[in-house]
N, C-alpha and C positions, 0 to 999 in steps of 0.2 A: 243453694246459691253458688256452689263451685261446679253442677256441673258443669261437666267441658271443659273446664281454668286449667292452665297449665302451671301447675306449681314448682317451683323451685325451692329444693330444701339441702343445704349445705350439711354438712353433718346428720344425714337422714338414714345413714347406714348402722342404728344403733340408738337404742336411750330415748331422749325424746324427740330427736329426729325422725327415727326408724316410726315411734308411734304416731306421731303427728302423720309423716306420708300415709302411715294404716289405716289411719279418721280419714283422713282427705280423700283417699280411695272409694273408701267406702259413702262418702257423698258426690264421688260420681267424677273427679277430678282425676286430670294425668299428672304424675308426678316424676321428677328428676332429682334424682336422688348422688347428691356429691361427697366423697371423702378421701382421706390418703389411703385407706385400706382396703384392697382389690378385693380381699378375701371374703370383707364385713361384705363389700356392696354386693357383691354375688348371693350369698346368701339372703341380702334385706331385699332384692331384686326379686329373686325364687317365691319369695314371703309376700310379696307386694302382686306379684302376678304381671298380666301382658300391658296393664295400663302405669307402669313404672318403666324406666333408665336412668342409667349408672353412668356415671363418670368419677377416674379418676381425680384428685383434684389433693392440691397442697394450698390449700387458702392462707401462705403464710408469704406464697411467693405471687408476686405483685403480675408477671406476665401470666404465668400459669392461669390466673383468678381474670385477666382478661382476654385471653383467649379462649377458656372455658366459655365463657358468656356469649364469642362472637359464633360458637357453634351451636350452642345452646338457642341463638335470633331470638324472636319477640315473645314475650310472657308475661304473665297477670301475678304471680302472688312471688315474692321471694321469701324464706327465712333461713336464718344463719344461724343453726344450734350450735355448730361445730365451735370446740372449744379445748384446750386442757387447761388444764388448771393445777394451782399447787399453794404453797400457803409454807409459815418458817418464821422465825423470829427474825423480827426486822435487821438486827445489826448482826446475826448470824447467817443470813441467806445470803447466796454470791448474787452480786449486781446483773450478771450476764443469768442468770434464773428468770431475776426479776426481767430483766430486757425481753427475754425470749417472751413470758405471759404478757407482756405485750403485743409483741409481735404475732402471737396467735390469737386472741381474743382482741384485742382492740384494733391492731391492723388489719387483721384479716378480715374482721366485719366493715371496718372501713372501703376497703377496696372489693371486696361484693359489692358493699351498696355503691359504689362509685363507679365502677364495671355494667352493674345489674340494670341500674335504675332507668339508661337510656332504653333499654330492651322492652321496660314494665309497659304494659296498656296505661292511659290516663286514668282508667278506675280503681288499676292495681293498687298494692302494697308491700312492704318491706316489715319485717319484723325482723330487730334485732335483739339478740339475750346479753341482759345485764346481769344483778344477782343479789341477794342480803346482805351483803360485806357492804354494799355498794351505801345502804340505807340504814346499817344495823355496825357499829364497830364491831369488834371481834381481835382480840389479841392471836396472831399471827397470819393475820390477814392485811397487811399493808398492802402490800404490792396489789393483791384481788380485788381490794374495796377501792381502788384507785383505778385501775382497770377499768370494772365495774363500773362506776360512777361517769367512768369519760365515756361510753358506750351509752349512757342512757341521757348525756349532756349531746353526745353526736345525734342519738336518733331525736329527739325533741328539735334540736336546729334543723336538723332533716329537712323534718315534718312538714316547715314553712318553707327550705326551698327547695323542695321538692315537690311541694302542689302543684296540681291537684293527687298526684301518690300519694296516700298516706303512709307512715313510717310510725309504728310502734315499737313497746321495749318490751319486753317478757323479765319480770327477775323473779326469776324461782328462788325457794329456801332450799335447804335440807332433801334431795331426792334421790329416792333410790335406783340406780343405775348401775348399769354395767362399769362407770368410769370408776364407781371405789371396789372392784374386784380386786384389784391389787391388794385391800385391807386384808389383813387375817378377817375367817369368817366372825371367830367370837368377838374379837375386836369390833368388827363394824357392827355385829348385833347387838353388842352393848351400846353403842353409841348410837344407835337407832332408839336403842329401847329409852335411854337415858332422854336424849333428845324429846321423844313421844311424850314422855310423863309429863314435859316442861311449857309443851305446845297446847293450847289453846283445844288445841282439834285434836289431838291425843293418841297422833300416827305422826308418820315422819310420809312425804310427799310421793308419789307414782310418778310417771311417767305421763299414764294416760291425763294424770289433775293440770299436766303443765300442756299436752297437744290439746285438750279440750278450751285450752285458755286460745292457743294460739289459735284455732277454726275461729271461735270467737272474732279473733280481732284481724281476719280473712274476710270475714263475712260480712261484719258490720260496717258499712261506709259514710258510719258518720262519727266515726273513731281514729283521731289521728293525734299525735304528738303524747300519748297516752305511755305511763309507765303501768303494767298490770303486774299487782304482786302475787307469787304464788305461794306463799309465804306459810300457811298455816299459824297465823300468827305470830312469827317469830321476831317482827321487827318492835313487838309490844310488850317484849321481855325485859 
């Protein structure tokens, strides 16, 4: 059902951006691959082959994010993985932290989808990523699970005035990506492993479990205002 769509994926230079354009490819779709890092998209570019393009892109800066779009002209699917993230005890993290996770994840999918949506086909759709914090407290997750939660409060309202686009939310748990490379290795594989035993499903999340969500809700067009967890159970804890 994609072939031919031209998809647009914000953060697709990496993690579950980069995988999701890799499914989509391979169901026969073009894909536009945006992020702040020249280096990542050249690489996820090479990886994707001749039916992929790169753009740079600062999805934090409001012209940058419509401009992008007015080169980019008319398109059928968007999704907005592109994110940082970060987490701190509430009354020890500085305010301008928390500002900034705003400013990247909640702003910056705001104004994709506010930029993008004129662009969309009427069959198209938006997919934007919320997360577990969003649906699951968690002690030093204030600021994320607040984020989070206005991201999948924004796509839901979307959904309805943005019809006939439907607008979707992704909230993944726990996935392993490139973004906790920062961790110490044993660090993070303990906290993998620890996590695993706790889940339902007895792994901690891919890449491919959260692009395979997103084709999903690509495809299906009788799917709109939907949050889909990718959770492995972790909101049942």
């Amino acid at each position: 059902m994609l072939h031919n769509q031209k998809i647009v994926i914000i953060g697709g230079s990496s993690g579950i951006g980069l995988e999701t354009a890799k499914q989509a490819v391979a169901l026969g779709a073009e894909v536009i691959i945006a992020s702040r890092s020249e280096e990542k998209l050249q690489k996820a570019k090479e990886s994707l082959g001749s039916k992929a393009s790169a753009y740079t892109l600062d999805i934090t800066d409001e012209q940058q994010v419509q401009a992008f779009f007015e080169k980019v002209g008319t398109f059928d699917h968007l999704v907005v993985s592109a994110a940082e993230t970060s987490g701190g005890s509430f009354l020890q993290t500085d305010t301008a932290q928390a500002r900034k996770l705003f400013d990247n994840k909640f702003w910056g999918q705001y104004y994709a989808a506010k930029y993008g949506a004129p662009k969309i086909s009427t069959n198209g759709s938006i997919t934007l990523f919320s997360g577990v914090v969003a649906y699951k407290a968690m002690i030093g997750s204030s600021a994320l699970g607040a984020v989070n939660a206005a991201v999948s409060n924004l796509g839901q309202t979307l959904a309805l005035e943005l019809a006939p686009i439907r607008v979707n939310i992704v909230s993944p748990g726990i996935i392993d990506t490139p973004s906790r490379s920062k961790m110490p290795e044993d660090v993070r594989e303990n906290f993998y492993a620890t996590l695993a035993d706790k889940l339902p499903v007895k792994r901690v999340g891919q890449a491919k479990d959260v692009a395979q969500s997103v084709l999903y809700l690509l495809q299906n067009s009788f799917v709109t205002g939907t949050v889909l967890h990718v959770e492995g159970g972790h909101i049942l804890l």
